[in-house]
VOTOR-721030 format. One line per field, with one value per residue (C-alpha): residue in three letters; chain; x, y, z. Coordinates in nm, 4 decimals. Example, Ala and Ser with C-alpha at 12.3 -4.5 7.8 and 13.67 -1.06 7.14 Angstrom:
BEGIN
rest <- c(ALA	SER)
kette <- c(A	A)
east <- c(1.2300	1.3670)
north <- c(-0.4500	-0.1060)
up <- c(0.7800	0.7140)
***
This chain:
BEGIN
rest <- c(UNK	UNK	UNK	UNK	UNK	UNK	UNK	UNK	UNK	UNK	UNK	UNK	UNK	UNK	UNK	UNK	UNK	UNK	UNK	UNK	UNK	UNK	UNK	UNK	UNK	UNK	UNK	UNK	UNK	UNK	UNK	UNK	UNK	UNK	UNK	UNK	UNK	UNK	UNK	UNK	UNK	UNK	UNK	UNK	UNK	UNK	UNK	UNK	UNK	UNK	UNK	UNK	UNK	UNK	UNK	UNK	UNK	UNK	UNK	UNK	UNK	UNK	UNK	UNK	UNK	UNK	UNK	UNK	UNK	UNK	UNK	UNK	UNK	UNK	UNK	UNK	UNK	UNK	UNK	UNK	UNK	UNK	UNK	UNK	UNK	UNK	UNK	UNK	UNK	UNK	UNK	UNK	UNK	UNK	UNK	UNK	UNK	UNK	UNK	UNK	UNK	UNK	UNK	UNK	UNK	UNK	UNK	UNK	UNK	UNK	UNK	UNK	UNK	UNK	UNK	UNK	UNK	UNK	UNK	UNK	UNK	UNK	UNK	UNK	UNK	UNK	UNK	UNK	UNK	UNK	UNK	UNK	UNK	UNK	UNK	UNK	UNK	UNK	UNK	UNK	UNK	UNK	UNK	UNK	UNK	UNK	UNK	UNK	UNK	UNK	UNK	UNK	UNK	UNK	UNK	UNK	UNK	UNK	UNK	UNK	UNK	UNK	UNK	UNK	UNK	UNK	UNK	UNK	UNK	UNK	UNK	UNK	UNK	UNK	UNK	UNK	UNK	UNK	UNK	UNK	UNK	UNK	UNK	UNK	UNK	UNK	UNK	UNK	UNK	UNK	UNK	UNK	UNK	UNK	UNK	UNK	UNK)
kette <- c(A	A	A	A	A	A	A	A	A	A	A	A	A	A	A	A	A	A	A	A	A	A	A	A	A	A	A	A	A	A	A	A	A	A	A	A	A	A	A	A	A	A	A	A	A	A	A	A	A	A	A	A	A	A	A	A	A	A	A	A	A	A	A	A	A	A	A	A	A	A	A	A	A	A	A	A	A	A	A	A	A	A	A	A	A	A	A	A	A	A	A	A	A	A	A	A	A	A	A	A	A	A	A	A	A	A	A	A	A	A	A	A	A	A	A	A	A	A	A	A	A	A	A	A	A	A	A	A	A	A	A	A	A	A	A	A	A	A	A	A	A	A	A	A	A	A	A	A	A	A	A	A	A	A	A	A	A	A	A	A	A	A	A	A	A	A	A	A	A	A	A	A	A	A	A	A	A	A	A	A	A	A	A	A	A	A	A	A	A	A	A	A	A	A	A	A	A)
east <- c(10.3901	10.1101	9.9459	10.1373	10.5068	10.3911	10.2837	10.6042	10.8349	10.6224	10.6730	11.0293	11.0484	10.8941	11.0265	11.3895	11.5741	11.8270	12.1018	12.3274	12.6142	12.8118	13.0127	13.3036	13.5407	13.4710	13.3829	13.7822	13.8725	14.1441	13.9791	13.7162	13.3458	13.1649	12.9646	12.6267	12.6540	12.4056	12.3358	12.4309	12.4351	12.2670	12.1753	11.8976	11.7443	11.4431	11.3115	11.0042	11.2086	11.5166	11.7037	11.9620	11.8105	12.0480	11.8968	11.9801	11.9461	11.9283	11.9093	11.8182	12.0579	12.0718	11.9874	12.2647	12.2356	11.8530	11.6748	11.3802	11.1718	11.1210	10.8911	10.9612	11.0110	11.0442	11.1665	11.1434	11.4152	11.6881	11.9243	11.8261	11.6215	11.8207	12.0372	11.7928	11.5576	11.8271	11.9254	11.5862	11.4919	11.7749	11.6854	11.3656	11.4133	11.6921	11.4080	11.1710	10.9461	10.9248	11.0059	11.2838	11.2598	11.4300	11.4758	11.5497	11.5794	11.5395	11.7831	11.9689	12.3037	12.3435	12.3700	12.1351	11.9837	11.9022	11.7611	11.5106	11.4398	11.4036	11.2023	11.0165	10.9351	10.9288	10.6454	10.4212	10.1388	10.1350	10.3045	10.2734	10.2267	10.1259	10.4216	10.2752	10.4735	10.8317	11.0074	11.0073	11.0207	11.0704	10.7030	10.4132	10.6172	10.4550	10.2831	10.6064	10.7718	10.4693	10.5168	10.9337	10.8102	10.5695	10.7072	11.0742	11.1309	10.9567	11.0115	11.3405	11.3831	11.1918	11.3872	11.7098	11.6164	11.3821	11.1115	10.7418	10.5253	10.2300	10.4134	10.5023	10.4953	10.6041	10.6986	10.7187	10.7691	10.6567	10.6478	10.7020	10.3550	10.1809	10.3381	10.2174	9.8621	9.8540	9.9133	9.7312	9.3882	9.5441	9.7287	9.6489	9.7049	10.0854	10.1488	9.9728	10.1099	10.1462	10.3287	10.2347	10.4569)
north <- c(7.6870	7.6596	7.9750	7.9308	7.8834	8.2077	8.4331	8.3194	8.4284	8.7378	8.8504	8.7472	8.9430	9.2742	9.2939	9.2896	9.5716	9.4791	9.6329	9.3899	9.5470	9.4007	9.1433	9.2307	9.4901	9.6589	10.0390	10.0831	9.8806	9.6715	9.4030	9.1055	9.1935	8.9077	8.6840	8.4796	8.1075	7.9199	8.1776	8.3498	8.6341	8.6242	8.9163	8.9986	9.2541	9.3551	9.4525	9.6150	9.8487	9.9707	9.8424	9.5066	9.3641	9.1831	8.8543	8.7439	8.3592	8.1761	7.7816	7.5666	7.3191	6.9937	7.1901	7.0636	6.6690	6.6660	6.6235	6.7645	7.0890	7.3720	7.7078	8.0248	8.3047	8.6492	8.9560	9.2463	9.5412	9.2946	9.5588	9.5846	9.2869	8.9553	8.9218	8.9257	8.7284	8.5140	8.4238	8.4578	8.1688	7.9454	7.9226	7.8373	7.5471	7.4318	7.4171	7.2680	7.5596	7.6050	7.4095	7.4286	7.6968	7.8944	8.2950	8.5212	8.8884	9.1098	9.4685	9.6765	9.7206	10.0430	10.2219	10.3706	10.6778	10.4926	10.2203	10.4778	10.6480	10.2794	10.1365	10.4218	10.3570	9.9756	9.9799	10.2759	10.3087	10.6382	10.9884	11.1930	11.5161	11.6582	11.5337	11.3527	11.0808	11.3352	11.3402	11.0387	11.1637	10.8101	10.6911	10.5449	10.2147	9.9217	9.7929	9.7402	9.5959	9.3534	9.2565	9.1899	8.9635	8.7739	8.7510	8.7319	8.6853	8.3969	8.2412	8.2630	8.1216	7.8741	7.7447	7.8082	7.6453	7.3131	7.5178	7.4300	7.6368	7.6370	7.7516	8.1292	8.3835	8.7923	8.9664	9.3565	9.6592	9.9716	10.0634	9.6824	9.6253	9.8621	9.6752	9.3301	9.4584	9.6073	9.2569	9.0713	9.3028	9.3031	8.9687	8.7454	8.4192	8.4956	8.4631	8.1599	8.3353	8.7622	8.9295	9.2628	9.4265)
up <- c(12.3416	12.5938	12.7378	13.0642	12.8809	12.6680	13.0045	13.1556	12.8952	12.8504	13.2190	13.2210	12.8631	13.0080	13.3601	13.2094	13.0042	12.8309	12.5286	12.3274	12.1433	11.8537	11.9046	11.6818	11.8816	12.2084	12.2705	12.3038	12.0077	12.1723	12.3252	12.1733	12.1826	12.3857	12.1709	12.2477	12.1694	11.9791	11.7544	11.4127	11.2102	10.8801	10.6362	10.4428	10.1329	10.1420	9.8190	9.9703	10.2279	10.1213	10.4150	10.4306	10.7576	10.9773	11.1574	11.4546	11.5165	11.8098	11.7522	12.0262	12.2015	11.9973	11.6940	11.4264	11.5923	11.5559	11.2355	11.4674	11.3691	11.5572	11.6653	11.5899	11.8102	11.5712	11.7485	11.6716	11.7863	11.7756	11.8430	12.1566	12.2866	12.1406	12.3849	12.6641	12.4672	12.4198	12.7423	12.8879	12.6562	12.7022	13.0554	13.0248	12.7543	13.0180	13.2940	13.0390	13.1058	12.7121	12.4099	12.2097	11.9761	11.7396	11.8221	11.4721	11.5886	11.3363	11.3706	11.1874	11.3261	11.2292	11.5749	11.8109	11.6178	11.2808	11.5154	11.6653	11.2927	11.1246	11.3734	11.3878	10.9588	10.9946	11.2878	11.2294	10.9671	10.9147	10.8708	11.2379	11.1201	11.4650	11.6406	11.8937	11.9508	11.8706	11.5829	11.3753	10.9654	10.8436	11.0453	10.8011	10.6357	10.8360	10.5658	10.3371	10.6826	10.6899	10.3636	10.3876	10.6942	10.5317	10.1189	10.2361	10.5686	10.6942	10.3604	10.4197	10.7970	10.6478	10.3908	10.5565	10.9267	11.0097	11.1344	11.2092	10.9247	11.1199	11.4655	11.4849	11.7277	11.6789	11.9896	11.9742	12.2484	12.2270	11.8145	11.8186	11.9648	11.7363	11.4201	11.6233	11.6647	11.3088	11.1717	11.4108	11.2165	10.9106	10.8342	11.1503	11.0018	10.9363	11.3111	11.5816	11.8842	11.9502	12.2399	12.2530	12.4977)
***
């Protein structure tokens, strides 16, 4: 992506709030969840966090004609941002603002208070034993989180999708920007593009 195409989605990214919610029942039980199209739910281990991460993929339109390969977009707090992501980046590939590219938003989709606690472990580098930022016991693990990104999951988008090694970009809010800067210092080779929100 071009500066401009990254600023773009960036804005669009930060002026919007958004929460997705499964898409297997609704909150009553009785009627269908809504469900995003273009995109699919895969599951991975992690044998460096004890945690089954659940990836949320969004493939461009033409994806399964096209022997083409494509960007990556990786998101962080899928549980709460791939839907808006989602949608935010379909509409710009329609107005050929961006290029095609793939979306894999990385959550846990384990409700709203392990989301808080496992973010909290995945994007932090260390213990906060003063409690400034609140209560977060799980904090300190971003270097384990780091490593599932780059050892498993990246290797495993990029076997599993046509993807463009050499074209990456990690988006993160909030915790998510403090794991984004971290490896932009520590590892900044694994990503081309960061969105620090």
């Amino acid at each position: 992506m071009k500066p401009s195409e990254m600023r773009a989605f960036a804005l669009v990214f930060s002026l919007i709030v958004s929460f997705t919610t499964p898409a297997a029942q609704s909150q009553a039980g009785q009627l269908p969840g809504v469900t995003l199209p273009s995109t699919e739910l895969r599951t991975l281990k992690s044998h460096f966090v004890d945690q089954e991460y659940k990836l949320q993929i969004f493939l461009p339109p033409g994806f399964a004609d096209s022997s083409k390969s494509f960007p990556v977009l990786y998101l962080l707090d899928g549980d709460k941002s791939f839907g808006m992501a989602r949608d935010i980046v379909d509409w710009l590939i329609f107005r050929r603002e961006i290029p095609q590219i793939i979306i894999v938003g990385i959550a846990y989709d384990e409700g709203s208070k392990a989301w808080w606690d496992k973010r909290s472990r995945d994007y932090t580098l260390w213990k906060d034993r003063m409690k400034i930022w609140g209560e977060w016991p799980l904090a300190g693990g971003a270097d384990n989180f780091k490593k599932f990104m780059q050892e498993e999951l990246v290797p495993f988008i990029d076997s599993n999708y046509r993807t463009v090694k050499n074209d990456r970009t990690i988006a993160g809010l909030s915790f998510g920007g403090l794991f984004a800067a971290y490896v932009l210092f520590a590892e900044p080779s694994l990503f081309q593009r960061y969105m620090l929100i």
